[in-house]
N, C-alpha and C positions, 0 to 999 in steps of 0.2 A: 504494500500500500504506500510506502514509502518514493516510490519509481511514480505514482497516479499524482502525488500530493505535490512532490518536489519539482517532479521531472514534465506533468502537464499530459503522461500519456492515458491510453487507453487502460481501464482495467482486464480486458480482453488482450491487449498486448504482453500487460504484462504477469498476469498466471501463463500464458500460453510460455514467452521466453524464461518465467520461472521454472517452469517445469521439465521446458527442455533441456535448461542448462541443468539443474538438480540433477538430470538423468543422466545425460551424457556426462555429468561428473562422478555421479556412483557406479555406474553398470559402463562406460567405456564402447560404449554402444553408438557412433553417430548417427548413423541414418534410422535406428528404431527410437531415435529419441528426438531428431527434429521431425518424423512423422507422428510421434505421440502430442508431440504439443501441435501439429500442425493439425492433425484431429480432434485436440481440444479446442481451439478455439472455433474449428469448423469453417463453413466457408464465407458465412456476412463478413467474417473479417479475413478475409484473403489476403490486405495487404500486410499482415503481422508477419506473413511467412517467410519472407526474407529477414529482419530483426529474429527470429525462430534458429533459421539456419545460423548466422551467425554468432549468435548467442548459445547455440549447441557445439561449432569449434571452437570457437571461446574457451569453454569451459572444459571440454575434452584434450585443448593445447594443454590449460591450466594446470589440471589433474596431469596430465603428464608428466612435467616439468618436474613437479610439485613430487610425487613420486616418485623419479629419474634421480631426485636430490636428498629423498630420502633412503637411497640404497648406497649413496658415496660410501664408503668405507673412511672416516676419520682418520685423520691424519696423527700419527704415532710421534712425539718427539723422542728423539735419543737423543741421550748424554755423550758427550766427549770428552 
């Protein structure tokens, strides 16, 4: 509700890219997760589904990264 109040948009827009960024950041799923929110919002608002799609690599980049960063292996000091 925060995105509706601050940001001026659609409440439609934004559960639809909430959802699909949520998804594609838990399940690593792209395209069953910008077609879940593309199905939530249904098609009166067709124009969400671009902000949808990128809002779903968005957050699939994110999760990545984010991920990729927590597998580094820490760096070890030795003594000399």
């Amino acid at each position: 509700m925060l995105a509706v109040i601050f940001l001026d948009v659609s409440p439609t827009l934004a559960v639809g890219v909430g959802t699909a960024a949520g998804t594609a950041a838990t399940t690593r799923l792209l395209s069953s997760s910008a077609l879940f929110g593309t199905l939530l919002v249904g098609t009166a608002s067709i124009d969400a589904v671009p902000a949808i799609v990128l809002a779903t690599a968005a957050a699939w980049i994110t999760a990545a990264a984010l991920e990729r960063r927590r597998e580094v292996p820490p760096v070890v000091a030795t003594a000399h």
